[in-house]
C-alpha positions in Angstrom: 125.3 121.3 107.3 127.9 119.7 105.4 127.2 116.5 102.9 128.0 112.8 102.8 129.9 111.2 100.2 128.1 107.7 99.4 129.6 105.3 96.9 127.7 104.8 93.6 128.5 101.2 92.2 128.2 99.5 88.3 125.8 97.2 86.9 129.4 94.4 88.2 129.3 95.8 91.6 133.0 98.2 90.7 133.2 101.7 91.9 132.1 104.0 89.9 132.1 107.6 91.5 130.4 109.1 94.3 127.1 110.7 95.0 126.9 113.3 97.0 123.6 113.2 100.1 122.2 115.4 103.5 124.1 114.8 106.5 120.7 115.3 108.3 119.3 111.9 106.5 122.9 110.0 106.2 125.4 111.3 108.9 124.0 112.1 112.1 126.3 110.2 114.8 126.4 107.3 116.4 125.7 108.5 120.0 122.9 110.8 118.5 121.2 108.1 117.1 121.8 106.2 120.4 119.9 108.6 122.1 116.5 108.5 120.1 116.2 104.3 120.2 112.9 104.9 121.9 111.8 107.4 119.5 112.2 105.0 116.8 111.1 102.3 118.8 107.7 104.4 119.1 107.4 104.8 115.5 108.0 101.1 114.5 105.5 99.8 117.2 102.5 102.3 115.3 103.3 101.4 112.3 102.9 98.3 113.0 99.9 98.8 114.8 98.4 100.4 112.4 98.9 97.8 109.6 96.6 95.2 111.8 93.0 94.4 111.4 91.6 94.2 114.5 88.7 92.1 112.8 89.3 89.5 115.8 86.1 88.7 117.9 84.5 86.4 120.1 80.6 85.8 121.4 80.0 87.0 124.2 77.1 85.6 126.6 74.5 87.7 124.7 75.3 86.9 121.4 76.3 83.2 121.5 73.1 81.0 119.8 71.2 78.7 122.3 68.6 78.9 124.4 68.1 80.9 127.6 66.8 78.1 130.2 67.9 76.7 133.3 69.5 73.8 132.6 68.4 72.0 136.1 66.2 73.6 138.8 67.9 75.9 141.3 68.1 73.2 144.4 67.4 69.6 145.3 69.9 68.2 142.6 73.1 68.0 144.5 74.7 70.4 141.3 76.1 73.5 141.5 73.4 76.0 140.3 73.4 77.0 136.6 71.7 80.0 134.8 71.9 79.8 131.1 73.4 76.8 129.1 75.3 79.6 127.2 77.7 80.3 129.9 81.6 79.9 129.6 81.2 76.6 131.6 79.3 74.9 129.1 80.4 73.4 125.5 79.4 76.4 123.2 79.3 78.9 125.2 80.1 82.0 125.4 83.9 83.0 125.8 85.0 85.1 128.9 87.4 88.3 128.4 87.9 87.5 124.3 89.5 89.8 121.9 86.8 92.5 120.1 86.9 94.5 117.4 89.5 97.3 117.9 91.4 99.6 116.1 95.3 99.4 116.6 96.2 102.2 115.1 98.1 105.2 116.9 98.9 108.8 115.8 102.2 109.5 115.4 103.1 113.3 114.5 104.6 113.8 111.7 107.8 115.3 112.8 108.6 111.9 115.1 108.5 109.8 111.7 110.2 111.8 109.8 113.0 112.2 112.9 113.5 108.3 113.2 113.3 108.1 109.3 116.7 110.4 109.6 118.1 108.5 112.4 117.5 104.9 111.0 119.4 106.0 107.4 122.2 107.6 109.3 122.7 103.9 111.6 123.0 102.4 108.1 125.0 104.7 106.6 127.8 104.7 109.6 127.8 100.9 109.6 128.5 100.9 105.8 125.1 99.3 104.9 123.8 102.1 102.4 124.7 101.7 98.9 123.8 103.6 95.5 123.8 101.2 92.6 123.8 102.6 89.0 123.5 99.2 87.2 119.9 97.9 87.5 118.5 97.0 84.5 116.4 100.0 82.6 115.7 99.1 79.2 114.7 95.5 80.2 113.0 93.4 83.0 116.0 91.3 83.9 116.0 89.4 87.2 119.2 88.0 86.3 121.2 91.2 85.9 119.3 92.7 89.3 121.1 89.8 90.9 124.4 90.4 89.6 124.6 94.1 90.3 123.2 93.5 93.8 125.5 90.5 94.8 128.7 91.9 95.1 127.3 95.1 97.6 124.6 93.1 99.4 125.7 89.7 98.8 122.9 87.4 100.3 121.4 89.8 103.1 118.2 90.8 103.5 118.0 94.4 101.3 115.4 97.0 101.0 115.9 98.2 97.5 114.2 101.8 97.0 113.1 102.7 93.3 111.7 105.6 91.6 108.5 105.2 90.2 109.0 105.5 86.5 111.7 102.5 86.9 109.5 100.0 85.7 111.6 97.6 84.8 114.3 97.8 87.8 110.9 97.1 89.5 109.8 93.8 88.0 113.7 92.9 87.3 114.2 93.0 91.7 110.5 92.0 93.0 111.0 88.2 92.9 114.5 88.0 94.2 113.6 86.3 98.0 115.6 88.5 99.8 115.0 91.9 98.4 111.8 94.0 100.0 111.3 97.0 97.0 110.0 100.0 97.4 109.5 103.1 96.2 111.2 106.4 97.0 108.3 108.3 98.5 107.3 105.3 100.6 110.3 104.7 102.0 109.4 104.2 105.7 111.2 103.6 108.9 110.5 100.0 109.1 111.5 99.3 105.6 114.9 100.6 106.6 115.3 99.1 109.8 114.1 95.9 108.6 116.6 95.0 106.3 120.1 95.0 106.7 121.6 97.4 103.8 119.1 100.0 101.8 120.2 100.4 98.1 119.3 103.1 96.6 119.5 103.8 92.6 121.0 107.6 91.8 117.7 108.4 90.6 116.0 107.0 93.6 118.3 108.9 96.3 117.1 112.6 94.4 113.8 111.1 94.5 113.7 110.3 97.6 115.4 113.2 99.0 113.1 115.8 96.5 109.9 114.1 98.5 111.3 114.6 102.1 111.7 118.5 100.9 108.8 118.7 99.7 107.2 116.8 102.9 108.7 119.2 104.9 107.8 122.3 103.2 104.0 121.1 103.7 104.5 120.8 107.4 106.2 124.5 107.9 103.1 125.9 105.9 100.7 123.8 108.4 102.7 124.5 111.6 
């Protein structure tokens, strides 16, 4: 399968080379991708499923507090009978057909996340919207400079920004800027790309995150 040439940009936003990357992760086609929206549709929806609570509850008629008379005798009063003052019908009662405690979360197969992970990259990478920067600051936390080497790629759209883990300082220098989400290169998700509008990637990051998708998949052919 051949490669991808992806633009690697200075610490001023100039050209300054190419990188080289997997035409599985960064050049599958348009109409390919097309074709699997409702696989990645899938995987977005359980991920965020899986990131919710599900803490939400209500009381029910046997666990709302209050006592268990009749309110009024069964006839003779002109009312329509009543049971229980802790019926729905009543101030403090119990609610009817309330959220419980539940557990959103689905299981997805690795295979279908790692698939839309591919496809998602490639829709960014054919609409120009991937970018390798080689100018965030290393030796130095600098917020400042992060925002000058980002602006002239990204400009002011909403970015995922994908690290490697010893970059400490790109880290700290990128996590405050409002429209930059930052993560790490073997966390990078599905939603974190399709989420933001361009994914930049440092050079150290991309082999990062590309080592850890080997290495993923080499696990799964020794479970399979």
């Amino acid at each position: 399968m051949a490669n991808v040439s992806l633009t690697v940009t200075d610490a001023k936003g100039s050209k300054a080379g190419t990188v080289s990357a997997p035409e599985e992760y960064f050049g599958i086609s348009h109409d390919e991708i097309t074709k699997r929206i409702p696989l990645i549709h899938q995987v977005v929806v359980a991920q965020l499923d899986a990131a919710r609570q599900g803490t939400h509850a209500v009381k029910n008629h046997h666990s709302v507090s209050g006592t268990g008379r009749k309110p009024w005798k069964q006839k003779g009063t002109g009312r329509a009978r009543q049971g229980s003052l802790r019926g729905p019908q009543f101030k403090g009662g119990a609610v009817v057909f309330g959220p419980v405690n539940r557990d959103y979360s689905q299981h997805t197969p690795k295979k279908m996340k790692s698939a839309a992970l591919r496809f998602v990259l490639s829709d960014r990478a054919n609409a120009g919207r991937i970018h390798v920067i080689d100018g965030l600051p290393a030796d130095t936390p600098s917020t400042k400079a992060a925002i000058a080497a980002l602006s002239p790629v990204v400009a002011d759209r909403f970015t995922t920004v994908v690290l490697s883990r010893n970059d400490v300082n790109a880290w700290l220098s990128v996590r405050n800027i409002p429209t930059v989400h930052v993560e790490f290169a073997d966390q990078l998700n599905t939603y974190d790309v399709i989420s933001a509008q361009d994914v930049v990637f440092t050079k150290e990051s991309l082999q990062d995150f590309l080592d850890s998708r080997s290495a993923k998949a080499s696990v799964a052919a020794k479970e399979a």
